[in-house]
C-alpha positions as a printed NumPy array, in Angstrom:
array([[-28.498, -27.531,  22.602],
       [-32.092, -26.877,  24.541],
       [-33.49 , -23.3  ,  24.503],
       [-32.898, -22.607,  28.167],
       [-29.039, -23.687,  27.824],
       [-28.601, -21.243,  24.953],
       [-30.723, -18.423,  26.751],
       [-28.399, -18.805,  30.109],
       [-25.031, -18.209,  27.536],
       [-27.324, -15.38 ,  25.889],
       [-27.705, -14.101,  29.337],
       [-24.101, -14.39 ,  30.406],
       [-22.691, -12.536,  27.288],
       [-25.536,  -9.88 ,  27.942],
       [-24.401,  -9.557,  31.747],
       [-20.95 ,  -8.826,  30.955],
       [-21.535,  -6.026,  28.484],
       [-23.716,  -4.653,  31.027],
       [-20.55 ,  -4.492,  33.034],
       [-19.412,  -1.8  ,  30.238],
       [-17.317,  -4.742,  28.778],
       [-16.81 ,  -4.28 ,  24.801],
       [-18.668,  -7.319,  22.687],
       [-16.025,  -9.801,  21.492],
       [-16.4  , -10.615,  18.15 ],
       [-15.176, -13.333,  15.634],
       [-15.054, -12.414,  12.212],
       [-14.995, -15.115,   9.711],
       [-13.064, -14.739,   5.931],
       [-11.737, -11.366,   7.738],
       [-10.162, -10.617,   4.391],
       [ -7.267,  -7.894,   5.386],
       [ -9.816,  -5.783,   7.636],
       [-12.337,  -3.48 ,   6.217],
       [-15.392,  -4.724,   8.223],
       [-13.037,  -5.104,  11.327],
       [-12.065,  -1.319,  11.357],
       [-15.907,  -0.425,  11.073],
       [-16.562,  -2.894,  14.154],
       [-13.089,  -1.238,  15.837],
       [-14.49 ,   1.974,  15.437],
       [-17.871,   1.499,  16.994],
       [-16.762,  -0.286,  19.885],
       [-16.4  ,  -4.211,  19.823],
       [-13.283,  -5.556,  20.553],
       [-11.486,  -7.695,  17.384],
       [-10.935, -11.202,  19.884],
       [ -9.965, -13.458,  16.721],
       [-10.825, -13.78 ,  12.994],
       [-10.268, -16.149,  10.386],
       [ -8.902, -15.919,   7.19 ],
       [ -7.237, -17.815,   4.217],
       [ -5.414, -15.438,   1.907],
       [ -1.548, -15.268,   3.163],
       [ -1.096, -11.506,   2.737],
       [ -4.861, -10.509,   3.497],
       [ -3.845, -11.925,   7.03 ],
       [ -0.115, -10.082,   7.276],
       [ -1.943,  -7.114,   6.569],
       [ -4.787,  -7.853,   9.333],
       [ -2.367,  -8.917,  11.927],
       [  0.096,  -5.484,  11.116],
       [ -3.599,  -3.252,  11.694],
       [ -4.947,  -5.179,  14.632],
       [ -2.718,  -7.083,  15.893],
       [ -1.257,  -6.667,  20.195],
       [  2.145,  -5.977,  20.717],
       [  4.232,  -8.537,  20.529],
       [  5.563, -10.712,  17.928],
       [  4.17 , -14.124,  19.456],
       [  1.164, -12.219,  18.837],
       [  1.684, -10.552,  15.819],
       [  2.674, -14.363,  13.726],
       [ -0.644, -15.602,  15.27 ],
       [ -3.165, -13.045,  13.993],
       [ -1.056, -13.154,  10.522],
       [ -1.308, -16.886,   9.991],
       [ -3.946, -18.217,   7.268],
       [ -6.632, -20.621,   8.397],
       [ -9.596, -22.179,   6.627],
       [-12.826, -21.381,   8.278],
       [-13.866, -25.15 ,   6.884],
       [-11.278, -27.162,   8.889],
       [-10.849, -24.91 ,  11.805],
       [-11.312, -26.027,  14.844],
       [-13.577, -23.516,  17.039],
       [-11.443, -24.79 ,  20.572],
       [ -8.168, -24.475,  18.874],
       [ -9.222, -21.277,  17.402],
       [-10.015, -20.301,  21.428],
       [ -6.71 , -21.286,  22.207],
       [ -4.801, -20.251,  19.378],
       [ -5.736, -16.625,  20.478],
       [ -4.996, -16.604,  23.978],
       [ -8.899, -16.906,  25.322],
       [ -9.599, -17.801,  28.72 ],
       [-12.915, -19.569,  27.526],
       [-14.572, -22.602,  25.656],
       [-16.124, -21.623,  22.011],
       [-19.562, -20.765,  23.016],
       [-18.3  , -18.286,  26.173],
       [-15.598, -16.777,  23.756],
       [-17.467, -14.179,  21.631],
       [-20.621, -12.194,  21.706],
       [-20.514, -11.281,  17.686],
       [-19.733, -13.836,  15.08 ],
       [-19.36 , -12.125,  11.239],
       [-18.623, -12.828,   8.128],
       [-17.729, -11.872,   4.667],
       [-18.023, -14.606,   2.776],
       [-16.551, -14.902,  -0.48 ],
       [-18.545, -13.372,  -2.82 ],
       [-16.746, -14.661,  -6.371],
       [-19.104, -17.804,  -7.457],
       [-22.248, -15.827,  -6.077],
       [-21.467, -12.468,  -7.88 ],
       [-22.752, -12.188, -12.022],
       [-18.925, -10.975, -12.833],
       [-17.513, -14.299, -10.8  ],
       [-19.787, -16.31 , -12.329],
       [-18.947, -15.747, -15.832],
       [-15.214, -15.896, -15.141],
       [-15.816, -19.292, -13.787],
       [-17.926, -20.194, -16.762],
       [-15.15 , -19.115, -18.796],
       [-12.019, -21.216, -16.729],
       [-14.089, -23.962, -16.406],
       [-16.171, -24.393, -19.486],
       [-19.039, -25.447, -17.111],
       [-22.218, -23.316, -17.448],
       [-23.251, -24.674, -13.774],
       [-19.715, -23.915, -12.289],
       [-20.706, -21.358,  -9.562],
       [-22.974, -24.129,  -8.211],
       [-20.087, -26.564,  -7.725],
       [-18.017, -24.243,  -6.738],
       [-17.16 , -25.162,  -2.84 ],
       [-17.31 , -21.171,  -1.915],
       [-20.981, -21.224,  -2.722],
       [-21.487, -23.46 ,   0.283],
       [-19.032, -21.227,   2.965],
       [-22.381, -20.593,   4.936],
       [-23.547, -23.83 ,   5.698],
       [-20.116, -24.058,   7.325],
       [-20.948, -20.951,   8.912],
       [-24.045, -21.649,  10.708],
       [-22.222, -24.515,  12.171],
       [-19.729, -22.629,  13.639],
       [-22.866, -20.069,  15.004],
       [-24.106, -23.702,  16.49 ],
       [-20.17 , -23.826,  17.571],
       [-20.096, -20.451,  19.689],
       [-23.486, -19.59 ,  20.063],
       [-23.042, -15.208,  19.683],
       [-25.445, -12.788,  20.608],
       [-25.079, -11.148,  17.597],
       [-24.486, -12.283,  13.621],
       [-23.321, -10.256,  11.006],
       [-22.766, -11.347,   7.284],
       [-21.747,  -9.135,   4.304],
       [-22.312, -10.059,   0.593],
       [-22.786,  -9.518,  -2.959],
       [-26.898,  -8.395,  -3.973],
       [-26.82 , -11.657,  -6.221],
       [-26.398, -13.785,  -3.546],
       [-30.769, -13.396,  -3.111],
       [-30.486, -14.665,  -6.718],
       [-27.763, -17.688,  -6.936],
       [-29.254, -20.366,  -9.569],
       [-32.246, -18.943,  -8.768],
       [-31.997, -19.617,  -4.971],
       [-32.493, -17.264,  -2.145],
       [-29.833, -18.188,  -0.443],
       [-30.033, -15.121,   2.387],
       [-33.682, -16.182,   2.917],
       [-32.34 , -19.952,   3.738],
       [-29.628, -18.597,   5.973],
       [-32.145, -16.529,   7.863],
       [-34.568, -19.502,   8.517],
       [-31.989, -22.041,   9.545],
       [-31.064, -19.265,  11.936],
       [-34.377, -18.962,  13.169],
       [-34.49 , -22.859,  13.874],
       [-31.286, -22.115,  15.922],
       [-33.158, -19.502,  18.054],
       [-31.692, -16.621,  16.271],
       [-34.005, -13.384,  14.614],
       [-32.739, -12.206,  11.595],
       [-33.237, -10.247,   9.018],
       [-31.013,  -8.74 ,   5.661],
       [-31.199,  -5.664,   3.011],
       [-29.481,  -4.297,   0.563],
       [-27.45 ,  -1.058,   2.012],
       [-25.495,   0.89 ,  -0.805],
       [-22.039,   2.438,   0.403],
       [-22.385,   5.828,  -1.096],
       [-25.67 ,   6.476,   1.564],
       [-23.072,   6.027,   4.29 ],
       [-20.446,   8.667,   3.591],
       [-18.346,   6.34 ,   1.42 ],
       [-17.292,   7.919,  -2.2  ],
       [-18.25 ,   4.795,  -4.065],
       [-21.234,   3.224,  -5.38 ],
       [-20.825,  -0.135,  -3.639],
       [-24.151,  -2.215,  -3.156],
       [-24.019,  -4.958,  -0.626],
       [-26.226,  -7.706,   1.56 ],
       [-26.103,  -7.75 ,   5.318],
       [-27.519, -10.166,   7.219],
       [-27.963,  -9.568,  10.477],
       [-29.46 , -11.622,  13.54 ],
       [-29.643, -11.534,  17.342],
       [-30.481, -14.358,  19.769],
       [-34.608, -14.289,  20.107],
       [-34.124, -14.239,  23.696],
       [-33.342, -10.83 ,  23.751],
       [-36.503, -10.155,  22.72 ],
       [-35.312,  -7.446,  19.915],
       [-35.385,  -7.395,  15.835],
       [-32.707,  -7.025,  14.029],
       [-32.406,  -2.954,  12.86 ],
       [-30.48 ,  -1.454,   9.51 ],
       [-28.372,   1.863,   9.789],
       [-30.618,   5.163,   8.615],
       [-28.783,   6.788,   5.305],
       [-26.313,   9.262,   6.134],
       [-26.226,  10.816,   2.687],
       [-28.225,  11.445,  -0.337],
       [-27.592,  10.641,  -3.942],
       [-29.632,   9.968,  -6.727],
       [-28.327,   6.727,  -8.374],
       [-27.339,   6.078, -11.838],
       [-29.675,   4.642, -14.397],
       [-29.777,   1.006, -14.077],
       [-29.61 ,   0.036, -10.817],
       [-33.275,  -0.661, -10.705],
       [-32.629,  -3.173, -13.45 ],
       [-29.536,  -4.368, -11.096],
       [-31.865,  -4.269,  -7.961],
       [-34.913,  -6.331,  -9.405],
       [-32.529,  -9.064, -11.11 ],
       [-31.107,  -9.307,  -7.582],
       [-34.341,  -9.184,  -5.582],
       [-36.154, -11.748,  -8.132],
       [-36.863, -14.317,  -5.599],
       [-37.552, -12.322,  -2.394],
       [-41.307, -13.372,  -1.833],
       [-43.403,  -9.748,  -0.879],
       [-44.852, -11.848,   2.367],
       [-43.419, -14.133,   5.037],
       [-39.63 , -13.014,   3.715],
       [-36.858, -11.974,   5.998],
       [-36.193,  -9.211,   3.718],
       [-36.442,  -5.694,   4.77 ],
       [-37.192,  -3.615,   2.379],
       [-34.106,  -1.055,   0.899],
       [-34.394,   2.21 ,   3.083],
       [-34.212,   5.105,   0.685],
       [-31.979,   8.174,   1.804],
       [-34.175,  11.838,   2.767],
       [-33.55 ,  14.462,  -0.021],
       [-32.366,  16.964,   2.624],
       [-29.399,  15.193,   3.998],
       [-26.202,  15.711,   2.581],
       [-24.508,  15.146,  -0.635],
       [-22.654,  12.063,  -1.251],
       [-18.956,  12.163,  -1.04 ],
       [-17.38 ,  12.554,  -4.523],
       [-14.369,  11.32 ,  -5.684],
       [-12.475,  14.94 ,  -5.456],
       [-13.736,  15.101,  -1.832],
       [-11.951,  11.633,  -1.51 ],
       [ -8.314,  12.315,  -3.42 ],
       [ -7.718,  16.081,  -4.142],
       [ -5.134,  15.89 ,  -1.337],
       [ -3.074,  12.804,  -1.916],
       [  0.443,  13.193,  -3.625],
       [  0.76 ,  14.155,  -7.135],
       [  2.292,  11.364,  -9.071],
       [  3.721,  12.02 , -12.334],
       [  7.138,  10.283, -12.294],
       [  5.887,   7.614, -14.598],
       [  5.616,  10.64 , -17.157],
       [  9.593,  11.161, -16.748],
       [ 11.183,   8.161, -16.371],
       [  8.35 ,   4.805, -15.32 ],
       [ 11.554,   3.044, -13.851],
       [ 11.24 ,   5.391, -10.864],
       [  7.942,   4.509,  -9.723],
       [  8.696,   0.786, -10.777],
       [ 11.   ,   0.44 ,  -7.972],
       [  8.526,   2.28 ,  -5.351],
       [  7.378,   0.011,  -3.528],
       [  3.231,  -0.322,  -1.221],
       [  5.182,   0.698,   1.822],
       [  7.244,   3.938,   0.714],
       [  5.437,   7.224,   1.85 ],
       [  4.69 ,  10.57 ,  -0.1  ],
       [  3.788,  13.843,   1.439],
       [  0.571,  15.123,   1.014],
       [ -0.077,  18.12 ,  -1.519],
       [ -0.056,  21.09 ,  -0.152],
       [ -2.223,  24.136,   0.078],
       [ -5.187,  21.732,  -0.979],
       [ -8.151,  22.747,   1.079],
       [ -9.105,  19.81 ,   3.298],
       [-12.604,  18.272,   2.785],
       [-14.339,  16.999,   6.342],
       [-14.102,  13.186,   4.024],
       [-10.2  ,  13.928,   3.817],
       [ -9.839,  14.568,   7.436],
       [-11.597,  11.746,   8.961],
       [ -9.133,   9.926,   6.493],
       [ -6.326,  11.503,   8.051],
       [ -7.521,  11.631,  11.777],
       [ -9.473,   8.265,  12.045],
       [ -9.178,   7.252,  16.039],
       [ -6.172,   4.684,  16.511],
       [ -5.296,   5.343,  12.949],
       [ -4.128,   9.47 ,  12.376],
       [ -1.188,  10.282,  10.106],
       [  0.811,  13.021,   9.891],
       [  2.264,  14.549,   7.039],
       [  3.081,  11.489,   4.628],
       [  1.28 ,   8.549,   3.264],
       [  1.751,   4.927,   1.832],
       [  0.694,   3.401,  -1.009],
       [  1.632,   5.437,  -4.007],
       [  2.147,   3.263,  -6.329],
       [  0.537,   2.264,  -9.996],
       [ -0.243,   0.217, -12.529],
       [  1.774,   0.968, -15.561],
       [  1.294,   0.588, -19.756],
       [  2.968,   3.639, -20.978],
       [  1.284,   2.948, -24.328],
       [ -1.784,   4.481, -21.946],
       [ -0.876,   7.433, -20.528],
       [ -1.437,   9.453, -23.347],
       [ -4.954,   7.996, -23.367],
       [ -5.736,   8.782, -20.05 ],
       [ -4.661,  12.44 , -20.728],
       [ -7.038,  13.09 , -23.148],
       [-10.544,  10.971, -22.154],
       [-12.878,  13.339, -20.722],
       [-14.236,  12.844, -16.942],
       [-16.601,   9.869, -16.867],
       [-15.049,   8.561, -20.62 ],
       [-15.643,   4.583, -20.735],
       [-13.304,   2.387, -22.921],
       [-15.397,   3.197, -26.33 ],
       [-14.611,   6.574, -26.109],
       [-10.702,   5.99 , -24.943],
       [-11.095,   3.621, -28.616],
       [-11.775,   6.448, -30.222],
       [ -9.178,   8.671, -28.996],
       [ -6.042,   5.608, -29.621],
       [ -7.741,   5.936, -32.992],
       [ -7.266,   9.547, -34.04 ],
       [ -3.743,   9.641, -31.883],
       [ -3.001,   6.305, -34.74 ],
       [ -4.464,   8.676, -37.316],
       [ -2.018,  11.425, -36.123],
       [  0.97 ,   9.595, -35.746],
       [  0.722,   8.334, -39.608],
       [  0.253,  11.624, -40.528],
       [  3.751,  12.829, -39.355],
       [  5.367,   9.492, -41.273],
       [  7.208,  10.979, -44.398],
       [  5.478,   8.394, -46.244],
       [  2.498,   6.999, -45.051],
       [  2.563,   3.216, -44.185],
       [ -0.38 ,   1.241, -45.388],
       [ -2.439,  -0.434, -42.958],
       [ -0.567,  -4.142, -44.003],
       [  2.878,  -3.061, -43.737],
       [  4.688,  -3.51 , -40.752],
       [  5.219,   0.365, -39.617],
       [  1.804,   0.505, -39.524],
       [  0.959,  -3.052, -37.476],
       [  4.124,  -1.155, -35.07 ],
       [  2.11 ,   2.22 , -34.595],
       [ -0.891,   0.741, -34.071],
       [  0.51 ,  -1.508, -31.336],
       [  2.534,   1.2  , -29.877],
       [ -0.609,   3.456, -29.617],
       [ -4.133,   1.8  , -29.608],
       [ -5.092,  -0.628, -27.227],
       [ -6.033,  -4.182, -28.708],
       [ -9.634,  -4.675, -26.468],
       [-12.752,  -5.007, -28.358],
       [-14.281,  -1.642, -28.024],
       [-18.13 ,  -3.856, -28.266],
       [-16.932,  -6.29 , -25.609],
       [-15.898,  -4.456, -23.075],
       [-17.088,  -0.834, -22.671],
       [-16.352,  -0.913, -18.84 ],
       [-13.138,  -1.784, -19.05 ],
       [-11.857,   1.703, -18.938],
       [-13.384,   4.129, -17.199],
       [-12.179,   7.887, -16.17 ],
       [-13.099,   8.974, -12.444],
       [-16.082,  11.67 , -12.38 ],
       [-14.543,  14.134,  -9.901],
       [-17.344,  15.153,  -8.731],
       [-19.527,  12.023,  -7.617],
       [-18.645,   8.612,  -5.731],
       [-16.882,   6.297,  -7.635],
       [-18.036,   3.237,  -9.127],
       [-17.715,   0.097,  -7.21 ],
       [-13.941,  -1.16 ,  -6.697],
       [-13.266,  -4.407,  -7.934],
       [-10.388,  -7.409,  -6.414],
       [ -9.198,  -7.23 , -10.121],
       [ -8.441,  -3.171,  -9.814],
       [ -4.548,  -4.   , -10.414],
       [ -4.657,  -6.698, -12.22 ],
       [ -6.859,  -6.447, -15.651],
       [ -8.517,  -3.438, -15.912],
       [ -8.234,   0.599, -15.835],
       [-12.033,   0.497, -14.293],
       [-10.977,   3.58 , -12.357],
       [ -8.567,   6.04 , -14.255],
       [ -7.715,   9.044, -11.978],
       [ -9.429,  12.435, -13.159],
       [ -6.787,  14.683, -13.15 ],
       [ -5.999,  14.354, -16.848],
       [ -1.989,  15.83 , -15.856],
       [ -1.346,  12.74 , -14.09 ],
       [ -2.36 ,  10.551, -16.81 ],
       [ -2.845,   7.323, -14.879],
       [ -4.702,   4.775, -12.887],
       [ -5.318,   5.182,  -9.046],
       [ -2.59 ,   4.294,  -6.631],
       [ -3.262,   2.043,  -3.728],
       [ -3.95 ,   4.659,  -1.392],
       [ -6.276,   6.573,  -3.521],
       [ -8.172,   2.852,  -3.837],
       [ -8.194,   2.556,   0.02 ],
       [ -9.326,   6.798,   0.4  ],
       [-12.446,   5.331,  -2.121],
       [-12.694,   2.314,   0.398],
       [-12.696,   4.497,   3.314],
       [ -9.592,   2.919,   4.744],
       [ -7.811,   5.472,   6.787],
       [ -4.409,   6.905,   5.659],
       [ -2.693,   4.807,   8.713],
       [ -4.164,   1.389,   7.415],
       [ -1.158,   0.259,   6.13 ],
       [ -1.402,  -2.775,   3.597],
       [  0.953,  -5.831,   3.382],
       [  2.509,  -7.005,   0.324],
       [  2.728,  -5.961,  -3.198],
       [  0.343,  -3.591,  -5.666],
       [ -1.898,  -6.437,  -7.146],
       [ -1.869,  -7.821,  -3.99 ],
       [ -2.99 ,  -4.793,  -2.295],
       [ -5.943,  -3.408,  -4.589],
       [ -6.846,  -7.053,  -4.113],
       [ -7.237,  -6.848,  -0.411],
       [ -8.839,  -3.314,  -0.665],
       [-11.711,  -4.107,  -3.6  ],
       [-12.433,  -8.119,  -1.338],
       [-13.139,  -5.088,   1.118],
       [-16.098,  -4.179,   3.535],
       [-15.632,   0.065,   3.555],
       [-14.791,   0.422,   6.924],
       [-17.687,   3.42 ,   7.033],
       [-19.99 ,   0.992,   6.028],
       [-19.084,  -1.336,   7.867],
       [-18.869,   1.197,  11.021],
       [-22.543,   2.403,  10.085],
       [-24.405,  -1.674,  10.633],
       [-21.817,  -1.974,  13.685],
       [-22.712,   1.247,  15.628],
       [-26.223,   0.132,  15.149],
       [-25.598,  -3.219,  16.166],
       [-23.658,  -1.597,  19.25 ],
       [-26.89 ,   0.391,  20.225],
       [-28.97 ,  -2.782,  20.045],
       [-26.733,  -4.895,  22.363],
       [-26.332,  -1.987,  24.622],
       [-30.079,  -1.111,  25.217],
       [-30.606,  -4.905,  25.541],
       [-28.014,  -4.828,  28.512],
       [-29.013,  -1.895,  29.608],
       [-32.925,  -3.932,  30.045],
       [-31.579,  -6.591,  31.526],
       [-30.159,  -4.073,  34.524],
       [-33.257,  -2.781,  34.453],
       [-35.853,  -6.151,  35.035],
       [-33.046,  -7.453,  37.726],
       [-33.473,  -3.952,  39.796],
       [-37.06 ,  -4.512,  39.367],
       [-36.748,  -7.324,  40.262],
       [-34.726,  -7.053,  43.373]])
């Protein structure tokens, strides 16, 4: 496509939003929403997304979805951003236009897992192949991707991803996305933007790419911190592994904007949960909250003062609840709970080793005769009480929630293989529920998930936090609007 053909469709998306017509956008590997609610809520309008994962798309189309149940089977049905066709995508969601008229915003999260140091090893581990991330066809998503930019030709791109994406095999893959873009007439520019600068309770570090046509005549701007924190020890180290092969001239890269000292504190984790249900029927009788399902609701505690985090859960625009919530539900190993009860706030899995240990130590001491450490009593108490991890191998596998700082970063594997985020309140001896996952998030209470628990904590740690997500889109929204707001400008000048 010439310059001047791609500057007329620039011009015609620009014209219309000048109208006070919300951008259209496109997001691509949608997952079940997060980055959608943060575009939602800063005012684009969701005109079609793409997605593969079956229940990551009931759960977008039961969010986002019009009325109707046409509708409703349409947003909810998986596609594959590879073989989709952009003109049956057009059509597929009721659009009165070809591809490149459709949308004004194209974005992405594109699977992170071979690009990401923990996805890498797991594939070096299923595969036996040292090299698998390289092979693996999700490391190549966004050469698809800037295809399907060619395809519909937005004003505006948006891409979300893991920091070690800048280091992938020792590629910069960001940087090579941002020049192909430029070759396409496109300006862009990425960071790294941590989640817990934004008003989310969670340290979540994440790319964003983000590019506008050049005829617009603008560059690409990142969201100003919202929030201060000081972060742990060793996210330099994290940082500089990650920023390895960003060259300090001619680089897209902008450097990381650091938060002001006098702004206020990061959300913590008991600004986040203090006001969700207690659970503790696991403690009674586990076959209660076995048959509880993602979808049953729980009132919220009561006479809990009401942080301003906990509020704008509760009150988000399009998305307010009342006085119940979903998503109570838990992983359970009652071997555990006892565990959980006694780590101190901020204990790792070493420490909850050493606890099982002396609770072992304990129970033998209340035997009438003490089993030896061969016999099989003891092999039975020790199974029944310590857990069988390697204490050397995996310190992070447990951790207990600090109540009173953002959490550490949610993983897809949250329900699945790991107590990485044990609730603080030693009384309710447990993991978090679903909800209290999608309050660290910054899902709003309404944001109801489809499916089972695995399934859900899934779909919440694959997640953009919607406040993040809201913070690059409301900046985003200001760019596009003074743009438009230019153009009216040079054609009553020029009239």
């Amino acid at each position: 496509m010439s310059m001047s053909i791609a500057s007329q469709l620039a011009r015609g998306k620009l014209e219309r939003i000048a109208q006070g017509h919300k951008p259209r956008v496109l997001e691509l590997c949608s997952g079940c929403g997060g980055l959608s609610m943060g575009l939602k809520a800063a005012g684009f309008e969701l005109a079609a997304h793409v997605e593969l994962d079956r229940e990551a798309n009931e759960t977008y189309a039961l969010n986002f979805a019009p009325e109707g149940e046409d509708k409703r089977a349409q947003w909810s049905r998986p596609r594959d951003m590879v073989r989709q066709n952009m003109a049956d995508l057009v059509d597929d969601f009721g659009l009165p236009s070809s591809p490149r008229d459709a949308f004004d915003v194209l974005a992405a999260g594109l699977p992170c897992q071979a690009f990401a140091r923990i996805g890498r090893s797991k594939l070096r581990s299923v595969t036996g192949d040292v090299d698998a991330f390289k092979n693996d066809p999700r490391a190549s998503l966004y050469r698809r991707f800037l295809q399907i930019v060619d395809e519909t030709r937005p004003l505006a791109i948006l891409i979300e991803n893991v920091p070690d994406i800048m280091n992938f095999g020792g590629h910069n893959v960001p940087e090579e996305i941002a020049s192909s873009l430029a070759s396409l007439g496109y300006v862009a520019r990425y960071t790294l933007l941590n989640s817990a600068f934004y008003g989310v309770p969670q340290l979540r570090e994440r790319l964003f790419i983000v590019a506008l046509d050049a005829s617009l005549g603008v560059t690409p701007q990142f969201p100003i911190p919202t929030h201060f924190m000081k972060l742990p020890r060793g996210y330099e180290g994290t940082r500089a592994v990650a920023l390895k092969h960003v060259k300090r001239e001619g680089s897209h890269f902008v450097p990381i904007l650091t938060p002001d000292e006098a702004l206020p504190r990061s959300v913590s984790v008991m600004d986040a949960l203090s006001d969700l249900p207690f659970i503790s029927d696991h403690l009674r009788d586990t076959s209660v909250i076995r048959k509880r399902k993602v979808q049953d609701r729980m009132s919220y505690r009561e006479q809990v003062a009401l942080s301003s985090y906990a509020r704008l859960m509760r009150n988000w625009s399009g998305f307010a609840t009342t006085g119940d919530v979903s998503g109570n539900v838990v992983r359970l190993t009652a071997r555990d709970f006892p565990i959980f009860g006694r780590m101190p706030r901020g204990g790792d899995y070493p420490v909850a080793l050493r606890i099982a240990r002396k609770m072992l130590e304990e129970r033998l001491s209340q035997e009438r005769v003490r089993p030896g450490p061969l016999t099989q009593r003891y092999i039975a108490l020790e199974k029944a009480t310590v857990p069988p991890y390697n204490g050397d191998k995996f310190p992070n596998k447990w951790w207990k929630l600090d109540p009173d700082a953002p959490s550490r970063t949610l993983t897809a594997h949250l329900g699945k293989d790991t107590y990485s985020h044990i609730h603080y309140d030693g009384r309710q001896k447990r993991m978090i529920s679903v909800r209290e996952a999608a309050r660290l998030q910054s899902f709003p209470d309404a944001f109801e998930f489809a499916g089972a628990m695995n399934a859900s904590f899934r779909q919440i740690g694959n997640a953009v936090p919607p406040l993040l997500g809201f913070s690059v889109a409301d900046s985003l929204q200001q760019t596009l609007r003074q743009a438009a707001a230019c153009l009216v400008l040079d054609e009553s000048i020029a009239a």
